[in-house]
C-alpha positions, 0 to 999 in steps of 0.5 A: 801521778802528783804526790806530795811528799809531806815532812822531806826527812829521811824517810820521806826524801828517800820514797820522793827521790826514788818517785821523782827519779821514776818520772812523777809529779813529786812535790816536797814539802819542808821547812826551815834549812832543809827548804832552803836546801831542796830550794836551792840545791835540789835533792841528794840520795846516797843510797847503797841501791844506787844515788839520786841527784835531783838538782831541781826539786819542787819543794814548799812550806806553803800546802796552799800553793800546791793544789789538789794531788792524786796522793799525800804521803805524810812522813811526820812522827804521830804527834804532828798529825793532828796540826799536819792534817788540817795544813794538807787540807787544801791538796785534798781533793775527792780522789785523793789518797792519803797514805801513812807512813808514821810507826804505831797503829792509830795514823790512819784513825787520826788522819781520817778524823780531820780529812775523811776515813775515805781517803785514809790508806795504811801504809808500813813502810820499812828502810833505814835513812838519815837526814845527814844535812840538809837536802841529803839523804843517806841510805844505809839498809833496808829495801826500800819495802812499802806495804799499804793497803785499804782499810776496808780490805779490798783491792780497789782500783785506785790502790791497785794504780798507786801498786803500779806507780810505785812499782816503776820506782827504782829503790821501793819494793811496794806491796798490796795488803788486804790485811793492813791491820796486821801489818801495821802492828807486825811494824809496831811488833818490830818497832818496840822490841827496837826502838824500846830497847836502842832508848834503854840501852843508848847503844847501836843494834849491833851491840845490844842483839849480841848481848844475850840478856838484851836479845832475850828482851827483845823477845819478851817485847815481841810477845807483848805486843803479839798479846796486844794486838790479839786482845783488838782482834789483830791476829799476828803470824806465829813466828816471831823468829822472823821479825828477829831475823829481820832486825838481825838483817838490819846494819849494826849501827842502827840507832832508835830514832828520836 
């Protein structure tokens, strides 16, 4: 498949060095020092699943130069998509897929207002990297896991191709929802009691889940969104204890991202 990776951080360096590595038509689009590194010196994956090094990368800042791709996956924070929506524009084509990748629950409604809800896939993807410098990409935990899905709710044919291509790469633990919804705000669920208490706090997630005053802020976060989500219809398991666990897993110096 031609993908374009567009936003090459951490998160998206890290899903385009492991789909390049597989053998697709991977196209990094970035800017500023980070181009000139992806331009000059390709792309670095230190990875505690096994490095990457990609010497030669086609990387741009340019959409118009790409041409029409199977999927975009767009690795922006939220507040970009609206001017990142009307930039990916000319790689949309009628079969393209548009997969989010952005915390929070409202990607897709944002991306699809500008390119079309069709081509609009949700996405959750959940691994723990950081742009050291430019053109490498430190890997520090998580699987790699990306669960997306249709929005519609179905297993339709080109979701179940993008299963398979993203099955092939080495470092991605894909998964094919028919429930997208849900998991978007079991992120969401996550991504407050994590990112909300790491920005109180300043501190590392192993200091403030060892503090039991902090650890029982995480839970009353955790209900909170389970009551949001509820109120639009989006039913959440019960057991919250496994989204504890999971950020229990997760390496001590995690830090909320900015």
């Amino acid at each position: 498949m031609r993908i374009a990776i567009y936003g090459t951080g951490a998160v998206g360096g890290y899903y385009g060095a492991r789909l390049a590595q597989s053998g697709e038509d991977v196209i990094f689009i970035a800017r500023g020092e980070n181009l000139q590194a992806l331009q000059t010196k390709g792309l670095y994956l230190d990875s505690i699943l096994g490095d990457v090094h990609l010497p030669v990368v086609n990387a741009t800042d340019n959409p118009e130069t790409v041409g029409i791709v199977d999927v975009i996956i767009p690795c922006v924070k939220t507040w970009n998509i609206p001017e990142v929506a009307l930039m990916m524009r000319p790689m949309v084509g009628p079969d393209t897929m548009i997969v989010t990748t952005q915390n929070g629950v409202d990607a897709g409604d944002e991306f699809g207002k500008v390119l079309g809800k069709e081509h609009v896939l949700g996405g959750a993807v959940r691994v723990f990297a950081i742009l050291k410098e430019p053109g490498y990409v430190y890997h520090g935990g998580g699987s790699g896991s990306f669960v997306f899905g249709e929005f519609n709710h179905q297993r339709t044919p080109r979701a179940l191709r993008l299963l398979e291509t993203l099955r092939q790469a080495h470092g991605i633990e894909p998964e094919l929802t028919t429930d997208i919804e849900a998991e978007l705000w079991k992120k969401e669920m996550m991504i407050g009691s994590f990112g909300g208490i790491g920005a109180i706090t300043r501190s590392p997630m192993g200091v403030y889940r060892s503090i039991p005053e902090t650890r029982a802020m995480r839970i009353v976060l955790l209900e909170r969104s389970k009551r949001v989500a509820a109120a639009v219809c989006v039913r959440l398991p019960d057991d919250k204890m496994s989204t504890i666990r999971t950020l229990d897993d997760r390496p001590s110096a995690a830090i909320t991202p900015l």
